[in-house]
C-alpha positions, -999 to +999 in steps of 0.1 A: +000+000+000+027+022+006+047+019-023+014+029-042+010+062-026+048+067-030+046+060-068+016+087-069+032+109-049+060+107-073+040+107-105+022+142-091+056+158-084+064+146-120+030+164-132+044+195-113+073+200-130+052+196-163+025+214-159+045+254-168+057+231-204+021+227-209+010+260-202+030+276-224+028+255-249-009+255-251-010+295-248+014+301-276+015+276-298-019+251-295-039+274-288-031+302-319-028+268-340-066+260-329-076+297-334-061+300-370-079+266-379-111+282-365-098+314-389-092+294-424-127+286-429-136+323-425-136+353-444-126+385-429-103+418-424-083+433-397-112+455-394-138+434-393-160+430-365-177+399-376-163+370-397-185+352-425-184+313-422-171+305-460-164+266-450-137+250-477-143+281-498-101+293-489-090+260-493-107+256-524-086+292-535-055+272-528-056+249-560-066+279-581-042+301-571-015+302-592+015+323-570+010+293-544+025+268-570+052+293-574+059+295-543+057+260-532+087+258-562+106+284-549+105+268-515+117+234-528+146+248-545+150+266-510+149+232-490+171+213-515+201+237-520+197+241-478+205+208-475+233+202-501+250+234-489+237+235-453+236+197-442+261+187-470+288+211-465+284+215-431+293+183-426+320+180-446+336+212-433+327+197-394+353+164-399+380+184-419+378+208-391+382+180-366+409+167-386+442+167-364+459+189-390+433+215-382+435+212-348+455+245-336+437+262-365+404+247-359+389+276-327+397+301-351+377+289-382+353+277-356+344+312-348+345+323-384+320+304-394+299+310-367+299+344-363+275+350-393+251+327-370+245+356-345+242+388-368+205+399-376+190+382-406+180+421-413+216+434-413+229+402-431+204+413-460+211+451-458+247+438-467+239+417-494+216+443-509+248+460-511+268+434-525+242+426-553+238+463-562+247+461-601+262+497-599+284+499-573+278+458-557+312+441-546+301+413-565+299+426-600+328+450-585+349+420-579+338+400-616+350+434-635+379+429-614+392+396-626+381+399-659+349+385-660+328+416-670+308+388-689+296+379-665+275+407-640+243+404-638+217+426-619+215+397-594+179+409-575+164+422-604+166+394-627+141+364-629+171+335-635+190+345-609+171+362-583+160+335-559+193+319-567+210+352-553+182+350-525+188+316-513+229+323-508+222+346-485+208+321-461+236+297-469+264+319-459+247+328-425+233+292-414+264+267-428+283+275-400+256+266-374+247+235-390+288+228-392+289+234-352+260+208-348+280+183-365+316+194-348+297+187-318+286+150-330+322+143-344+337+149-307+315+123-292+330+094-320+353+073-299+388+080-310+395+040-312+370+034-342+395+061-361+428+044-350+415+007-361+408+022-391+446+036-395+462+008-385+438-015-416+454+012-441+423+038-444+426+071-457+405+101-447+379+098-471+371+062-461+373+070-424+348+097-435+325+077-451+329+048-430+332+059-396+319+097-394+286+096-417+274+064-398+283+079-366+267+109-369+231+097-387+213+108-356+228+150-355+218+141-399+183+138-389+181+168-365+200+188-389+177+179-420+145+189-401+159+223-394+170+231-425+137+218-446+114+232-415+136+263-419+133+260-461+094+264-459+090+291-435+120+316-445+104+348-446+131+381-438+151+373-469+129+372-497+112+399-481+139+423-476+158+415-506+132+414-533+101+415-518+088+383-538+099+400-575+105+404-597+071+389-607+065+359-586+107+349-591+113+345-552+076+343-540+080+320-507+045+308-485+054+330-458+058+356-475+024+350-500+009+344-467+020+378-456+010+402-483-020+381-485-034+391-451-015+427-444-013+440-477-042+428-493-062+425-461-080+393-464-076+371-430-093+343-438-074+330-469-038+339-453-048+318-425-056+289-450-020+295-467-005+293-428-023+260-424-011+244-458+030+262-444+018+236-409+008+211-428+036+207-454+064+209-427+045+188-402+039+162-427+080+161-439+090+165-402+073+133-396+083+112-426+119+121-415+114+118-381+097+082-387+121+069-410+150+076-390+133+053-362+126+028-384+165+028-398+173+029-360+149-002-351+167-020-377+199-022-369 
């Protein structure tokens, strides 16, 4: 009997300890998430002081609209050039700068890398506004430079290579955070698996393959999430760089979602472009997050 009211007594503590998590989870995100449900199958303003019950009527806008597919292809090529540069490279740069050659040098590039990590999103694109400009822009600057007049381009205001210029931007500030994640992972890799590797003749690259990718599947998973989660909600660059244009060129679902509901002040349909931003990330969240358990269950 007593060991039944301990285990309770333990189990409330536990509740305790739980019950702030929930709180604030349910104020700030379950509940707005209920609330913009509620919202999508309405019509309204900012204004407004009553909403009209249009049922499926925003979803039904959805298929018809034609910026969404550009969006949703702008976003794609935002999640997989994220992950090739982001994941990709960030791994790779992780185990060369865990290498023991790098390993004086390696604090220093540590924190060069980094540092883009915590500078403003909104001063990172000031500067790049600055480095695209096709006047006075260090990037054409540099091309004259060296020769390569050919080829400067007006980087923003050109439909090839606007969301191209658009997506760099990101690359250069988040690689390094994603390459810490990883440098992190690398450290906890017994040393041993790397030295009975050595001593059976393997070079870098197979250690690398061999040893560090396998090692590291689970910081792979975590990483990938971030990045595609981070792919299909990116809003300050496209924004502050090009503001969607030219045209529809680097037109992103946050951003359509945005001008739909501020700019062109209608509530209800933004709030049904905000679900189909949840559902899309929820839904590639969870096929990652499952098939990374399975993998794991079958080893």
């Amino acid at each position: 009997m007593g060991w039944m009211i301990l285990t309770k007594k333990r189990n409330f503590e536990a509740f305790i300890f739980v019950v702030p998590a929930l709180l604030i989870l349910g104020t700030f995100v379950y509940f707005p998430l209920i609330k913009n449900i509620i919202y999508s199958f309405q019509s309204f303003t900012l204004s407004s002081t009553t909403r009209e019950w249009v049922g499926l009527a925003n979803y039904k806008q959805l298929f018809s609209d034609k910026i969404i597919l550009a969006c949703l292809k702008n976003n794609i090529l935002y999640a997989v050039i994220s992950i090739i540069v982001q994941v990709g490279f960030g791994l790779v740069l992780a185990a060369v700068l865990e290498d023991a050659v790098f390993q004086k040098a390696a604090p220093f590039f540590r924190s060069v890398y980094f540092i883009p990590t915590v500078v403003s999103m909104t001063v990172v694109c000031l500067l790049f506004k600055f480095v695209y400009n096709p006047q006075m822009g260090l990037l054409n600057s540099f091309l004259q430079a060296v020769g390569l007049d050919n080829l400067t381009k007006i980087w923003l205001g050109s439909k090839k290579t606007a969301m191209y210029a658009v997506i760099a931007v990101s690359q250069w500030q988040s690689t390094g955070y994603v390459t810490m994640l990883f440098i992190v992972a690398i450290q906890k890799i017994p040393k041993d698996l790397y030295e009975a590797a050595e001593v059976d003749g393997a070079g870098k690259i197979k250690k690398f393959f061999y040893i560090t990718v396998p090692q590291v599947k689970q910081m792979f998973f975590v990483t990938m999430i971030l990045t595609v989660v981070g792919a299909f909600t990116v809003f300050n660059e496209p924004y502050i760089l090009t503001g969607g244009g030219p045209g529809t060129a680097t037109m992103v679902l946050s951003l359509h979602m945005y001008q739909t509901g501020f700019i062109k002040n209608n509530m209800g349909y933004a709030s049904a472009i905000a679900m189909l931003i949840f559902v899309i990330t929820a839904v590639l969240s969870s096929v990652q997050f499952f098939s990374y358990g399975t993998e794991k269950e079958g080893r």
